[in-house]
N, C-alpha and C positions, 0 to 999 in steps of 0.2 A: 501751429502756425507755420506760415512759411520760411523757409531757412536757406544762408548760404551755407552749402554742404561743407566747404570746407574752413568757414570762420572760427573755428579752433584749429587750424592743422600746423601753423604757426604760431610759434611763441613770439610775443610783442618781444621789443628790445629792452633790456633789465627785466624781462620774468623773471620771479624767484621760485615759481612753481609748474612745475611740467605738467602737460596732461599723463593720465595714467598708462602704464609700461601696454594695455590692452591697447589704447588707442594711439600709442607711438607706434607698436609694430603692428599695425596695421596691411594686410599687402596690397602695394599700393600696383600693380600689375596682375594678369592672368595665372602668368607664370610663376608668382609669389603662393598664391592660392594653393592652400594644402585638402586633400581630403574630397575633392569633387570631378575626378575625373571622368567619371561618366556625363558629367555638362562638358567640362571646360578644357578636356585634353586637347589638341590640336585637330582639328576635321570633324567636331561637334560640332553641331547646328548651332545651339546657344555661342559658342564662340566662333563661328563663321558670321553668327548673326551680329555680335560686339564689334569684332573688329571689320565687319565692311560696311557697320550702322546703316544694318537695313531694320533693326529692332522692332515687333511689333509689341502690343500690350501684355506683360509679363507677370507672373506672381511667384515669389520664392516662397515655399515654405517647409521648415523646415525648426530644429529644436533650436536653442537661444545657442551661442559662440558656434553657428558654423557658417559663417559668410555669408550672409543674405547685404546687411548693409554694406558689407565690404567692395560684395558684388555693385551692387547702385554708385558705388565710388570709382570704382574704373571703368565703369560704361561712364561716368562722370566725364574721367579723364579722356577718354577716347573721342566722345561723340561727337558731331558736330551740330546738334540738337541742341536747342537750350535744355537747361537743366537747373531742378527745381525740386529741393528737397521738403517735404511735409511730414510733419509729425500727427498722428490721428489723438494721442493724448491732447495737443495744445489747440490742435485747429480746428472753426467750426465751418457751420455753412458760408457764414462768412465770407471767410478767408476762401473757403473754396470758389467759391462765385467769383471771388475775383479773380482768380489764378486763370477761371476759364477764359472768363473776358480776354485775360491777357495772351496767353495762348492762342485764342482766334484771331485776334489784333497780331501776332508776333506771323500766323502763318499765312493772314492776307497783305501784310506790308513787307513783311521781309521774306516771305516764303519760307520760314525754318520753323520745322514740330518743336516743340513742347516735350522732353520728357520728365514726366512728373513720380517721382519716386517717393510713396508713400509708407514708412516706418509703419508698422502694428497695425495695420490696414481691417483686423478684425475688429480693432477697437470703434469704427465709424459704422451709425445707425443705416438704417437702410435709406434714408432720405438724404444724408451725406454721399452713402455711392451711389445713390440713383444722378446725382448733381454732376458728376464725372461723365454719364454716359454718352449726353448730346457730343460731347467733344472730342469721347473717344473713338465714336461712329463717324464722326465728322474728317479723322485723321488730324485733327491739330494737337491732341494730345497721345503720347505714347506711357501708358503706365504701367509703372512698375510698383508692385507692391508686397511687404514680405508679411510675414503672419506666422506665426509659431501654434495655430489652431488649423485646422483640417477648414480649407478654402469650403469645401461642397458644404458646414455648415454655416461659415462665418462672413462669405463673401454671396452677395446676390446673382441670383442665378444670370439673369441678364446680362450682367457685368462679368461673371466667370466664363460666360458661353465668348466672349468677346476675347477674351487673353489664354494665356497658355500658363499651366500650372507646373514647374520644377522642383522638384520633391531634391532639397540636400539633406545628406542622412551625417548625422552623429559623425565628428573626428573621430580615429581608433586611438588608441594610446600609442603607438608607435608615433602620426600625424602630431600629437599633442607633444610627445616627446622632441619630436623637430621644431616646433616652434618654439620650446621652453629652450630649446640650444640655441635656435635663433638669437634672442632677445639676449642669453648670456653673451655670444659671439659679435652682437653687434655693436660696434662703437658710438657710432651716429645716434641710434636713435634704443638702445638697450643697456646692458651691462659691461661692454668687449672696452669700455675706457675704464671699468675701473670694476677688475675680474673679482668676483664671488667665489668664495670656499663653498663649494656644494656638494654633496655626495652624490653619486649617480644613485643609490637606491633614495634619495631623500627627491631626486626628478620621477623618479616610478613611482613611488607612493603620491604626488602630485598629479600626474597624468590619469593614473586611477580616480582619485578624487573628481576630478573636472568631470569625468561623464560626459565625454566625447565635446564639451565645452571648453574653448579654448579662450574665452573669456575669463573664466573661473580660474582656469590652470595660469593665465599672467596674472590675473589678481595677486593668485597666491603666491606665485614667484616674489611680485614686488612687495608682498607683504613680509615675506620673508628676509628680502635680501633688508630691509628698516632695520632687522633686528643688529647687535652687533656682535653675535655667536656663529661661528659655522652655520650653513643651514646642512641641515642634517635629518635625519627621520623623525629623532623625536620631537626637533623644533617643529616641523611639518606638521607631526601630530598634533598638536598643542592647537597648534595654527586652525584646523579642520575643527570645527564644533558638529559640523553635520554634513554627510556627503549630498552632494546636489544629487536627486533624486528626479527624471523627469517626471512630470505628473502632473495633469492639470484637474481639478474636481468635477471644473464644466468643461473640459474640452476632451477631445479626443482620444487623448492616452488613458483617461480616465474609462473611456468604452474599450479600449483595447486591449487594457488589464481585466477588468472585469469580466472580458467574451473568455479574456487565455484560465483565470481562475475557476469557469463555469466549463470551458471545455478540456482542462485538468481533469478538474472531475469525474469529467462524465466520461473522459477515457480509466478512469483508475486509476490515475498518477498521483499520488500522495504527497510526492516531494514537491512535482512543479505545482500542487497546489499550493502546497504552505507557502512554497515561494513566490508567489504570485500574492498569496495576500496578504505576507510580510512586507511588499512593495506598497502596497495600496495603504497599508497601515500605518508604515513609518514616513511614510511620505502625508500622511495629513489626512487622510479618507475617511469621513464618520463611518465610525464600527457599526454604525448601525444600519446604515446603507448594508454595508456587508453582509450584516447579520439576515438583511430582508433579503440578501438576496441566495442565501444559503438556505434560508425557510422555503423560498422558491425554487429553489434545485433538489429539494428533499423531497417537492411531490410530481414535479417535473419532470425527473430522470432518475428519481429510486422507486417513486412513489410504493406499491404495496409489495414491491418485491422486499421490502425491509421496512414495515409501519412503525418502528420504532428512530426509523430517520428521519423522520418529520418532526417527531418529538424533543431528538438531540438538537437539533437545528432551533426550534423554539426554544430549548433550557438555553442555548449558548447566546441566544438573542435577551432572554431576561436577565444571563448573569452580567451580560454588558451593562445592560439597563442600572443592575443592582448597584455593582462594584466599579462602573466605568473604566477610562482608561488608565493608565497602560495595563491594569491589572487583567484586563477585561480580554485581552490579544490570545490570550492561553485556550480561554473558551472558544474562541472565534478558530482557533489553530485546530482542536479538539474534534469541532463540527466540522471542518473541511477534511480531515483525513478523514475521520466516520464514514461520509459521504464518500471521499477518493474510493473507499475500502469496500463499502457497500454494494452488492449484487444490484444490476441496474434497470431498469422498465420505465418504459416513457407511454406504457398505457394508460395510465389514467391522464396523462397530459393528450394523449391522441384519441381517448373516447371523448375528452372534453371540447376539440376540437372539432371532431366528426361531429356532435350533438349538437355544438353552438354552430355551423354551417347549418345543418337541417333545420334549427329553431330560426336563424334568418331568411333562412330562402325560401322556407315554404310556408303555406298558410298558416296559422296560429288556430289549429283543429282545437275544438270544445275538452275540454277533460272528459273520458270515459265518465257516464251516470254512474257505474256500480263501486268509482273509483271517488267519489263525493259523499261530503258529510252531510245530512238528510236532520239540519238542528229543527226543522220549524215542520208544521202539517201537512202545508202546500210544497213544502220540495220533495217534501216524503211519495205527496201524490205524483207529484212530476216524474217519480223512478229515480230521485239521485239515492245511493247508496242499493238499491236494489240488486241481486244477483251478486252481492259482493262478497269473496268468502274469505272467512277469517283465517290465516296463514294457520294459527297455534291448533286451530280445532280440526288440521288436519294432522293423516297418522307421521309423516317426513317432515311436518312444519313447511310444509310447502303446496300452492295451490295449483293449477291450471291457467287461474283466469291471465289474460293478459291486460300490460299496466302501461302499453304505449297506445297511441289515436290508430284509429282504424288505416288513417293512410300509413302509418310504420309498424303497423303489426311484422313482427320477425324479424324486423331492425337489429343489428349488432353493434355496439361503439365498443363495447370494455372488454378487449380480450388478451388475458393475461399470458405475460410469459413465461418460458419454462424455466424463472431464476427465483431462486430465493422463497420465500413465502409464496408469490403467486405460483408457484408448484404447487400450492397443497388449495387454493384460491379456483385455480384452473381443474384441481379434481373436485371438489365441491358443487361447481356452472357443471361441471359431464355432468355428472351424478344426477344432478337437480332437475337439469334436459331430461333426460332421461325420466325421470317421475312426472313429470309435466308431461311428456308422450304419453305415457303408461296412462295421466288421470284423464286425457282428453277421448271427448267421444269420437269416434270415427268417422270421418266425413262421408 
């Protein structure tokens, strides 16, 4: 629903309870903003655009703690636009409908846009931002909205063709490290009235943790500073049950791990495999997903240069099956270096290609008659199975006749490489040419 942006920013008189140390040190300026310089430095567009609110329809996207709503809070502050905060968990069509109304009404009586700044903006169906668009072709609404999934799949095309997309990347640990100083140096609104024993390595192992989330990294500060021991490394540790891992199963990062696990491989790297799908694993990824997709790179990019990696790839996929997780990670590690390690061929993935191209594009020619089983009296008269010669009852085990339709006679798809097994693959097709010339009559 719709929200005053800043109806928590102030503590009523007698609170006995702060909002969290994240949403105190908040920066409430351009210039507080750590970690996005390529938007927000001085002579950017995005901050030429802020401070002389000429703003048009905007989308931040970007991983969770690195300023996307923070961003919506000092265009807040600045604009001279209304403004108008929406959450896509709480609000529906609704609320939307009215927002628009209002926004139309606010730019035909009072002449001033509408910026509507929508939180988790991937969370609304298509029919929720389709409700947006009259208004924001109209110019009474200026939207802004953040998303932590890749806009091109989560935002309508219409509506994306309409606004500009700002990719903010990950705080570094230095950036997080300044904030966690921040918030100890600050009096007002942090730790600087009533100073923390903290170790500087017990802020690095914090800053590490966060994962370029600066959300996470004050959490943990204020969870830390409760306790009433030094904070220190090993409190820290204690504190950490599990590093925040980006990763989402249906979103993005979940294709961007699994392209860098698949092209690991397929270059020979062993390490950034296993590393690649220790990330996907600890991070929550069915193994089994995995497992399908290691069976698929086995005949995709080894295929017969190594037939027995196909095989690996299948046992690693049933021992998950058998033994599940976490025990199951070992197999799955197993099968990706096999693979890493493996001589490489992407022929049978490229004759399969070339073949399925030929089988849509072009007629769908009869099967050869000599190439047909002849079960009944009338097919027999009809010629199916006729002329057809038995591989074994020749002297090579091999015949002449050909096995493709008259329009792809002398067609090639499957032609192996000089790696691995299909060395000995590719001398068997010479070899066999060759007796196939030798058995054919001469034209």
């Amino acid at each position: 629903m719709a929200t005053d942006l800043f109806e928590d920013e102030e503590l009523p008189a007698g609170a006995a309870v702060p909002p969290p140390l994240a949403e105190r040190m908040r920066p409430r300026t351009l210039d507080e903003i750590l970690g996005q310089d390529e938007l927000l430095a001085p002579g950017r567009p995005l901050r030429e655009a802020i401070e002389h609110d000429t703003l048009q329809s905007i989308i931040f996207w970007g991983p969770p703690g690195t300023g996307k709503t923070t961003l919506a809070r000092v265009i807040a502050r600045v604009t001279r636009a209304r403004f108008i905060a929406f959450s896509a968990v709480l609000s529906g069509i609704k609320e939307i409908r009215e927002v628009m109304v209002g926004a139309e009404d606010a730019r035909r009586r009072l002449g001033r846009r509408t910026i509507l700044f929508i939180d988790e903006i991937h969370r609304f169906n298509k029919a929720q931002q389709d409700a947006f668009l009259p208004r924001v072709e109209a110019g009474d609404v200026i939207l802004i909205g953040a998303t932590t999934e890749n806009p091109s799949f989560e935002v309508n095309s219409a509506l994306l063709s309409r606004s500009r997309v700002f990719v903010l990347r990950p705080l570094t640990e230095v950036e997080i490290l300044t904030i966690l100083r921040r918030a100890l140096e600050d009096r007002e609104r942090g730790f600087g009235a009533m100073p923390l024993d903290v170790e500087p390595d017990a802020l690095d192992a914090i800053a590490r943790h966060a994962n370029g989330d600066a959300r996470i990294a004050l959490n943990l500060l204020e969870l830390a500073a409760s306790s009433s021991r030094p904070i220190d490394v090993g409190l820290v540790s204690g504190l950490m049950q599990r590093r925040a891992l980006l990763y989402d199963r249906a979103g993005e990062e979940h294709y961007n791990i699994i392209s860098a696990l698949h092209k690991s491989m397929r270059n020979s790297d062993p390490d950034a495999a296993v590393y690649w799908l220790a990330r996907m694993l600890e991070a929550g990824e069915d193994p089994l997903y995995v497992a399908r997709r290691l069976v698929r790179f086995a005949s995709e990019d080894v295929g017969n240069a190594d037939p027995q990696a196909l095989q690996v790839a299948v046992a690693a996929k049933d021992a998950v099956h058998f033994i599940g997780m976490p025990e199951g990670n070992t197999a799955l590690a197993q099968a990706a270096i096999y693979l890493a390690t493996a001589p490489k061929s992407n022929a049978v993935y490229t004759a399969y290609q070339h073949a399925a191209s030929d089988a849509a594009r072009d007629v769908a020619e009869p099967v050869p008659l000599h190439l047909r089983n002849a079960p009944t009296r009338l097919m027999k008269d009809l010629g199916y199975g006729r002329e057809y010669q038995y591989a074994h009852d020749e002297p090579d085990a091999i015949a002449a006749m050909d096995c493709l339709p008259e329009a792809l006679r002398g067609r090639t798809y499957y032609t192996p490489k000089d790696k691995g097994f299909e060395k000995e693959i590719k001398r068997r097709l010479d070899a066999w040419e060759q007796i196939k010339k030798r058995l054919k009559p001469a034209e």
